[in-house]
PyMOL Python script that loads the backbone (N, CA, C, O; Angstrom):
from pymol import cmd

cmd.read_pdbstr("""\
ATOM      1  N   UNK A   1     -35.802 105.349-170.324  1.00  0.00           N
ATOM      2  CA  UNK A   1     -34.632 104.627-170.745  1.00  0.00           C
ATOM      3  C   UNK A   1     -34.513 103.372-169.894  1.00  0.00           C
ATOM      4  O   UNK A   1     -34.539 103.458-168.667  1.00  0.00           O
ATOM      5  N   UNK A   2     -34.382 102.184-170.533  1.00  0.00           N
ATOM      6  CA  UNK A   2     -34.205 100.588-170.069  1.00  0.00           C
ATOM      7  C   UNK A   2     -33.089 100.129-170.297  1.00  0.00           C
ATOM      8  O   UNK A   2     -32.800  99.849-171.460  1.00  0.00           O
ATOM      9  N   UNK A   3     -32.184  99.932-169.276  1.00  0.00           N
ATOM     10  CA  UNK A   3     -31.137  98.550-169.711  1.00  0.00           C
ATOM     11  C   UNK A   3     -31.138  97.467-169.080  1.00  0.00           C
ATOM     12  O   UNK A   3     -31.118  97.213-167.876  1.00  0.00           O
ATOM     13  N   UNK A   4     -31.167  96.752-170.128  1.00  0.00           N
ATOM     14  CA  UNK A   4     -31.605  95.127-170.687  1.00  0.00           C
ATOM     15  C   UNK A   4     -30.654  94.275-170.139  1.00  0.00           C
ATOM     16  O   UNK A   4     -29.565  94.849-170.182  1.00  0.00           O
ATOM     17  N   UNK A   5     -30.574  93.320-169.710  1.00  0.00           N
ATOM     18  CA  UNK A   5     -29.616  92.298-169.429  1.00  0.00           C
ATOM     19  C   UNK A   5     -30.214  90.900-169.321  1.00  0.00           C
ATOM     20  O   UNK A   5     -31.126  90.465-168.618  1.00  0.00           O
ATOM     21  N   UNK A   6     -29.527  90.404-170.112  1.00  0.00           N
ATOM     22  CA  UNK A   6     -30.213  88.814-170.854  1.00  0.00           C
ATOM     23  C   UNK A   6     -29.002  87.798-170.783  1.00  0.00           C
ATOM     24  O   UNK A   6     -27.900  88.048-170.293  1.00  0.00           O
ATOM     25  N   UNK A   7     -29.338  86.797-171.267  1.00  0.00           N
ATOM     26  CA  UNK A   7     -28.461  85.926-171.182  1.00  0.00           C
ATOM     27  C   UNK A   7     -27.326  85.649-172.215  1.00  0.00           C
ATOM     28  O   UNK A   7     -27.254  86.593-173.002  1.00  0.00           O
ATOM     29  N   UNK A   8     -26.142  84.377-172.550  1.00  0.00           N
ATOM     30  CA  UNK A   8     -26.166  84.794-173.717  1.00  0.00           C
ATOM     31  C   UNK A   8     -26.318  83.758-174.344  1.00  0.00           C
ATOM     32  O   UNK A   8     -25.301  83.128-174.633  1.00  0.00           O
ATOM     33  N   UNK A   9     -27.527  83.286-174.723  1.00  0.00           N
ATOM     34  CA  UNK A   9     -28.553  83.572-176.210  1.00  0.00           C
ATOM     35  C   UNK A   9     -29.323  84.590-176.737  1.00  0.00           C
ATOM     36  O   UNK A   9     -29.649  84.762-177.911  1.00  0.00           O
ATOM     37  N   UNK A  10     -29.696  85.536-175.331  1.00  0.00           N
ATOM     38  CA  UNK A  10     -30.292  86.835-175.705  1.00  0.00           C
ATOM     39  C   UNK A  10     -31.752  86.624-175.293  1.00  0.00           C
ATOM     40  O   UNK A  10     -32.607  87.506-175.377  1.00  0.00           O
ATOM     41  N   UNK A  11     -32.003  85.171-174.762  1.00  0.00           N
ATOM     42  CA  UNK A  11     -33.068  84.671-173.383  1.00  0.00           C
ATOM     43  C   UNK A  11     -33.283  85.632-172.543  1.00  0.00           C
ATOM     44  O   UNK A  11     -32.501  86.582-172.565  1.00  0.00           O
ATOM     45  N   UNK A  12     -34.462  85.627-171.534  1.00  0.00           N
ATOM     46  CA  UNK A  12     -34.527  86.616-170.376  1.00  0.00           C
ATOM     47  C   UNK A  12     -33.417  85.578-169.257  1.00  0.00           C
ATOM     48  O   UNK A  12     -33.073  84.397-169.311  1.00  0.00           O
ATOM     49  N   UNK A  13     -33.187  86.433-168.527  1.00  0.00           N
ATOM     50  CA  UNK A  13     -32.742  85.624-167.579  1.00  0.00           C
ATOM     51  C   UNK A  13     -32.710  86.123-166.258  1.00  0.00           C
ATOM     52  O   UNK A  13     -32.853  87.333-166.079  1.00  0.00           O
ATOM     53  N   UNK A  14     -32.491  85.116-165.022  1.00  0.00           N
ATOM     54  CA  UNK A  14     -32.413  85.744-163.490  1.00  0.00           C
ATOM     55  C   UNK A  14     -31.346  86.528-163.161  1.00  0.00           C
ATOM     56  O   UNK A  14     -30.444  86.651-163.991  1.00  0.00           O
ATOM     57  N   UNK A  15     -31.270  87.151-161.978  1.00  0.00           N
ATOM     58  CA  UNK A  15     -29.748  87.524-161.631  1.00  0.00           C
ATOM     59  C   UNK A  15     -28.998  86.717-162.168  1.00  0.00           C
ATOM     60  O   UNK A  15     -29.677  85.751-162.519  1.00  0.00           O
ATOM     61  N   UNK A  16     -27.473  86.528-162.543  1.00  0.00           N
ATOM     62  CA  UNK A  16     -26.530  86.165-162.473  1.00  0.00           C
ATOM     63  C   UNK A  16     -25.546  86.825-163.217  1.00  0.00           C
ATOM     64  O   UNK A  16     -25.525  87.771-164.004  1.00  0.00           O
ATOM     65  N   UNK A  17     -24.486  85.804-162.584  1.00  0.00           N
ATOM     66  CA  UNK A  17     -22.720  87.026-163.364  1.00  0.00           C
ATOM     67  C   UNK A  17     -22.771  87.098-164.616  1.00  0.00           C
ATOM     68  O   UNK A  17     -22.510  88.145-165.207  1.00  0.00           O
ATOM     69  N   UNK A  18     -23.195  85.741-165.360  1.00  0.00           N
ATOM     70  CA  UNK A  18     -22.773  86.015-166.814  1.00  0.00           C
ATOM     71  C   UNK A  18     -24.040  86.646-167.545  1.00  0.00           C
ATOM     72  O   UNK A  18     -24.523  85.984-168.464  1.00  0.00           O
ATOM     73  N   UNK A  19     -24.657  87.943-167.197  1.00  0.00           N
ATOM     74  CA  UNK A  19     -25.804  88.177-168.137  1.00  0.00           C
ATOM     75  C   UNK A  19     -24.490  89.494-168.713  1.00  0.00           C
ATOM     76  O   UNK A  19     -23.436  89.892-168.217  1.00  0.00           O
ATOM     77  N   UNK A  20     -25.150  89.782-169.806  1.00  0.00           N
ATOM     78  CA  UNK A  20     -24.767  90.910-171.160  1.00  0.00           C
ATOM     79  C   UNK A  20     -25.786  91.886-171.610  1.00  0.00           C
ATOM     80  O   UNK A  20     -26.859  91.498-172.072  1.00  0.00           O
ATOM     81  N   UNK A  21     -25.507  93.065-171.497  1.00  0.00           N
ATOM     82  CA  UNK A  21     -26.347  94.240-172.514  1.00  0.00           C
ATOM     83  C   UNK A  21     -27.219  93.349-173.144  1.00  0.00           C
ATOM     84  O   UNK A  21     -26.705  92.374-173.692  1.00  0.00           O
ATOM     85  N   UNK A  22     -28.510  93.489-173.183  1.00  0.00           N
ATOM     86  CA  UNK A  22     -29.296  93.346-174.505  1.00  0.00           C
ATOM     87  C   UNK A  22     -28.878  94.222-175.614  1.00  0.00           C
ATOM     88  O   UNK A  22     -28.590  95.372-175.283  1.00  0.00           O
ATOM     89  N   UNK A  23     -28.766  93.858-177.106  1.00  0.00           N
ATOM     90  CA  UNK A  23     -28.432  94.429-177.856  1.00  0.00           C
ATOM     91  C   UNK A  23     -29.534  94.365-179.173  1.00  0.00           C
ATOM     92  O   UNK A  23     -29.234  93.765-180.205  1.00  0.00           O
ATOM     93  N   UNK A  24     -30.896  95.089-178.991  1.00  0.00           N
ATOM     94  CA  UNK A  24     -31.961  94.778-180.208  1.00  0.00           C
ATOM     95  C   UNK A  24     -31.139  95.387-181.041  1.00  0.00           C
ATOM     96  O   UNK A  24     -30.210  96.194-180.998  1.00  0.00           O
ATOM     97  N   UNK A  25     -32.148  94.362-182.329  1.00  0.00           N
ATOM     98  CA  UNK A  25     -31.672  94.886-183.462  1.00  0.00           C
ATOM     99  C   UNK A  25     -32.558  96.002-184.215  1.00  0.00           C
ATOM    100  O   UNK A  25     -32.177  96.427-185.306  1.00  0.00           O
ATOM    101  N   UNK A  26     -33.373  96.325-183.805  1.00  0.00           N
ATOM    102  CA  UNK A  26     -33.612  97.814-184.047  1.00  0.00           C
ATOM    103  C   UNK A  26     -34.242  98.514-182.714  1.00  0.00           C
ATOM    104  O   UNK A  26     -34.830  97.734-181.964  1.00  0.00           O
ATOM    105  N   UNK A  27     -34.196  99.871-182.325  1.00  0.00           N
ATOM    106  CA  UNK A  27     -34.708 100.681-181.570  1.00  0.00           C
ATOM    107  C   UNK A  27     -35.279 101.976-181.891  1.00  0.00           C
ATOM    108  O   UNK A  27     -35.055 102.376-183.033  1.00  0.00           O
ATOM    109  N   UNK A  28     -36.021 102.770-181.070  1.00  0.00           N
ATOM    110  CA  UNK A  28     -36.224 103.782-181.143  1.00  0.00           C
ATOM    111  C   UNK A  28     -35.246 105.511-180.881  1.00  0.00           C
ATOM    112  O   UNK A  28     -35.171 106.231-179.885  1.00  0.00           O
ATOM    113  N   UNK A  29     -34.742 105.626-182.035  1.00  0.00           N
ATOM    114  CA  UNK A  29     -34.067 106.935-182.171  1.00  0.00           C
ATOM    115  C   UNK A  29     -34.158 108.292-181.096  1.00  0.00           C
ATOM    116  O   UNK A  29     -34.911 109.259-181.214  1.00  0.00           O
ATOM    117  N   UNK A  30     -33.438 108.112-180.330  1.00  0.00           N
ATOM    118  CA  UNK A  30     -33.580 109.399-179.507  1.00  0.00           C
ATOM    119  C   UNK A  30     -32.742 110.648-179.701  1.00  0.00           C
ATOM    120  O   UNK A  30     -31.517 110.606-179.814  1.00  0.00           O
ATOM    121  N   UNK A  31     -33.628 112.025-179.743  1.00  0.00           N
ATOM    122  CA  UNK A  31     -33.076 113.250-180.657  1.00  0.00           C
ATOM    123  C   UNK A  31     -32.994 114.245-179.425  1.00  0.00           C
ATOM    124  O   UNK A  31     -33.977 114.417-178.704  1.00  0.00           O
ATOM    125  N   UNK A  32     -31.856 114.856-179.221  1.00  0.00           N
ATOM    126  CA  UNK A  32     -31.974 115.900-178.058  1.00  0.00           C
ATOM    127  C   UNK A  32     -32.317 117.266-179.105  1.00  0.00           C
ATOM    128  O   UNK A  32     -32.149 118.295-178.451  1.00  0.00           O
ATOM    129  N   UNK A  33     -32.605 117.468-180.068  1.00  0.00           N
ATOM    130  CA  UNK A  33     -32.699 118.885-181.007  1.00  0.00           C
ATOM    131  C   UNK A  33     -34.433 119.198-180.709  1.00  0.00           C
ATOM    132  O   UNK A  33     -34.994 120.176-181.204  1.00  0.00           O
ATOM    133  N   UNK A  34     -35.151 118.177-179.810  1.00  0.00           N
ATOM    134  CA  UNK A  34     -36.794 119.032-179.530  1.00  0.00           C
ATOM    135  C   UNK A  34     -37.683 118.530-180.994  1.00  0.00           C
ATOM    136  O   UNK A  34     -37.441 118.015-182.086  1.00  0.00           O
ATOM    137  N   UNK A  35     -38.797 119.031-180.248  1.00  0.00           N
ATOM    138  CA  UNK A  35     -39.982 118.619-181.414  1.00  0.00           C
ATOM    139  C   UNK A  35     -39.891 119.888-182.549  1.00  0.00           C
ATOM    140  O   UNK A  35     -39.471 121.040-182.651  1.00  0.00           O
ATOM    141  N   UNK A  36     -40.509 118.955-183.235  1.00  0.00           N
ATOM    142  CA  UNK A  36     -40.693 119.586-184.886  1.00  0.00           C
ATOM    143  C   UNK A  36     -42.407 119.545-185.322  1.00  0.00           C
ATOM    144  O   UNK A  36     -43.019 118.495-185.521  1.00  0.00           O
ATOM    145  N   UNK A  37     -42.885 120.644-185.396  1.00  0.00           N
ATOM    146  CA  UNK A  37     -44.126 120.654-186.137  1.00  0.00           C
ATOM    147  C   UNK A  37     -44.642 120.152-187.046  1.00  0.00           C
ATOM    148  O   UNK A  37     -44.028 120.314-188.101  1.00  0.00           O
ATOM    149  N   UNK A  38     -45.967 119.321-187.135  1.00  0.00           N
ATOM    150  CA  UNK A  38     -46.563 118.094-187.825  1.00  0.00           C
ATOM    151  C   UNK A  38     -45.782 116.926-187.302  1.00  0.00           C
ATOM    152  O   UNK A  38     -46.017 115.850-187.852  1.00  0.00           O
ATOM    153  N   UNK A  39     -44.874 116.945-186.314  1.00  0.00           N
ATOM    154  CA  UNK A  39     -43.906 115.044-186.193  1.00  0.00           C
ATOM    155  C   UNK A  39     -44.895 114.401-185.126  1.00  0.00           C
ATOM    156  O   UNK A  39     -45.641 115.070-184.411  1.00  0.00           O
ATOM    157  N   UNK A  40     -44.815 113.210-185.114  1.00  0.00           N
ATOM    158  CA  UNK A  40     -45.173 112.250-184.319  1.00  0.00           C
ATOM    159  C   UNK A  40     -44.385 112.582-183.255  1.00  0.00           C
ATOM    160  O   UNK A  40     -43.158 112.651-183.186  1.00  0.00           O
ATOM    161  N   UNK A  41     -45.525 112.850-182.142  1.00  0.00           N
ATOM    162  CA  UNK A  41     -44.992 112.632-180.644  1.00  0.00           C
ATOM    163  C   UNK A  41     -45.530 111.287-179.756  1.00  0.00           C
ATOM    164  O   UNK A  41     -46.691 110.899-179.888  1.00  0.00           O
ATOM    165  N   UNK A  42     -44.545 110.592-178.810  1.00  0.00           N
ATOM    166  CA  UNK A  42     -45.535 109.654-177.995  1.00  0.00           C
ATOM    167  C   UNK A  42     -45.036 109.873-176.879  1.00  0.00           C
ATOM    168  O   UNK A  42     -43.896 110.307-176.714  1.00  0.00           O
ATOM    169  N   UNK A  43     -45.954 109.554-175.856  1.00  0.00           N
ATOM    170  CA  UNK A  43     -46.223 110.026-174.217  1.00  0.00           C
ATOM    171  C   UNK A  43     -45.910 108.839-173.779  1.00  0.00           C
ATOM    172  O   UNK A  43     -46.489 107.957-174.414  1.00  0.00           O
ATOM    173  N   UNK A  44     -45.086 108.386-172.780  1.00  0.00           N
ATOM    174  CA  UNK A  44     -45.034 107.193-171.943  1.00  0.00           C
ATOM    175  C   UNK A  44     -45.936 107.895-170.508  1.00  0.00           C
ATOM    176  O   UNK A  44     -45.890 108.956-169.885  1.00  0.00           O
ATOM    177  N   UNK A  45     -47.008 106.198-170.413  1.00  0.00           N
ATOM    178  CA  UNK A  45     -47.425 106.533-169.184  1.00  0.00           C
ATOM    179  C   UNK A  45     -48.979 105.639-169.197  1.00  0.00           C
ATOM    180  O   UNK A  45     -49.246 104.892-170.138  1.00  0.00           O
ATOM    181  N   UNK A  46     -49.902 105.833-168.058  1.00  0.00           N
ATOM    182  CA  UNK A  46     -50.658 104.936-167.945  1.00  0.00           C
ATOM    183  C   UNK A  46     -52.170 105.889-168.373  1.00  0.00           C
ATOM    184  O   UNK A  46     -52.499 107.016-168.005  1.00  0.00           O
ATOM    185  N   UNK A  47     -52.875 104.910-169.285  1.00  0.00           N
ATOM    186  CA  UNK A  47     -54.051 105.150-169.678  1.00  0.00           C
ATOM    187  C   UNK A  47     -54.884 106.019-168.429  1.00  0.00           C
ATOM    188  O   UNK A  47     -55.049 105.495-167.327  1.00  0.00           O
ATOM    189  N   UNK A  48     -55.301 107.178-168.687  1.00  0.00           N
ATOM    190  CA  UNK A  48     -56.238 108.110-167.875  1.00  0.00           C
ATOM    191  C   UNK A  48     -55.662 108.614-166.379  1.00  0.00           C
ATOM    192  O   UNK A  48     -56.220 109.225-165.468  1.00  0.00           O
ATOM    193  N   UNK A  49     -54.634 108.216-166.492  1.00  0.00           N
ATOM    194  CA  UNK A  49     -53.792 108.440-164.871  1.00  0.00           C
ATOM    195  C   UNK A  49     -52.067 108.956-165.244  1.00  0.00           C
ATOM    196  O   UNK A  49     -51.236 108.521-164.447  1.00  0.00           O
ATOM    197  N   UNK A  50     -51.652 109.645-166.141  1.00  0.00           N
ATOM    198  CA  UNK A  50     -50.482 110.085-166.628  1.00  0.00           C
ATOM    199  C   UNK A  50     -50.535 111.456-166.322  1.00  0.00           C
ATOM    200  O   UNK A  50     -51.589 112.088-166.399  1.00  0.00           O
ATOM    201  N   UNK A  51     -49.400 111.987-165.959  1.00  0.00           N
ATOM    202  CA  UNK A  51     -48.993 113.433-166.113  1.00  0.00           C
ATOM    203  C   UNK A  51     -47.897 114.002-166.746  1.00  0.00           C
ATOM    204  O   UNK A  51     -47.240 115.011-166.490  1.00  0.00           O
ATOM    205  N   UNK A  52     -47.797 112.897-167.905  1.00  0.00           N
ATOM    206  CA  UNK A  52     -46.384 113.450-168.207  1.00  0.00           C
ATOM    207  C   UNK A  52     -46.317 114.364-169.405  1.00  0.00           C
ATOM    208  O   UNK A  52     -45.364 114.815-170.039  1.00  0.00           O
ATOM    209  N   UNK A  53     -47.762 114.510-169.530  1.00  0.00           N
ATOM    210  CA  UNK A  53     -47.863 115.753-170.892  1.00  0.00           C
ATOM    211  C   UNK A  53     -47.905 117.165-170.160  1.00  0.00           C
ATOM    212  O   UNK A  53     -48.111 118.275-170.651  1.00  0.00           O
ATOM    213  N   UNK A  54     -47.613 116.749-168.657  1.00  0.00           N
ATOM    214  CA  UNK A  54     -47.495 118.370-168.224  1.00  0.00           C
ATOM    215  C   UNK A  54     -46.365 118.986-168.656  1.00  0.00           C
ATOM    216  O   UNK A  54     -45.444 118.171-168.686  1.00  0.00           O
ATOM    217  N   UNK A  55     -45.905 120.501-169.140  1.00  0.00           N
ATOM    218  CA  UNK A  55     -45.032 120.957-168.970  1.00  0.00           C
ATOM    219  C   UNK A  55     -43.882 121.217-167.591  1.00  0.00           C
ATOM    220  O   UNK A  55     -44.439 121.259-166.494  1.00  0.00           O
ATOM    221  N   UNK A  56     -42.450 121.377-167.589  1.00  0.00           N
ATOM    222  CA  UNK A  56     -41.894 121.754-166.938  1.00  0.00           C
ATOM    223  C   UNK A  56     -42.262 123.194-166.160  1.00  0.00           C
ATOM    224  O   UNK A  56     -41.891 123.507-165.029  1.00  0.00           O
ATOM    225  N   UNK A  57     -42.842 123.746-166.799  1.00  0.00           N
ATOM    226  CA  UNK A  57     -43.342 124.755-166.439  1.00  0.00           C
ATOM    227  C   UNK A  57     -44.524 125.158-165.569  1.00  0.00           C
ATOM    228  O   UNK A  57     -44.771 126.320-165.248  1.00  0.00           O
ATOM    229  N   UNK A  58     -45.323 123.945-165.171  1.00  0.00           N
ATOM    230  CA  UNK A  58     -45.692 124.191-164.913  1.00  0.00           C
ATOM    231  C   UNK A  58     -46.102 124.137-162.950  1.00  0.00           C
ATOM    232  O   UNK A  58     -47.035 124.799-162.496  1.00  0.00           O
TER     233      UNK A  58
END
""", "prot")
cmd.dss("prot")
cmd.show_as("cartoon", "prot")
cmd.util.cbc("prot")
cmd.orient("prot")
């Protein structure tokens, strides 16, 4: 999870007082109800050096 703070035109911008929420106009849907069989899953993390497909469990 990222929060964005831009300017306002919606520019990147440096520190300062007047930056605002980024507000895209579309994002990715986040579901707390768990995976569903056959769905698209994706892994954040770095090519050949990730561990985040480990379970909690383990």
């Amino acid at each position: 999870m990222f929060r964005v703070y831009t300017g306002p035109d919606g520019e990147p911008a440096g520190p300062k007082r007047h930056q605002h929420p980024f507000k895209p106009k579309w994002h990715f849907p986040v579901s707390l109800q768990g995976v569903k069989e056959e769905r698209l899953r994706q892994v954040m993390g770095y090519p050949d050096s990730t561990d985040r497909f480990l379970s909690n469990r383990v």
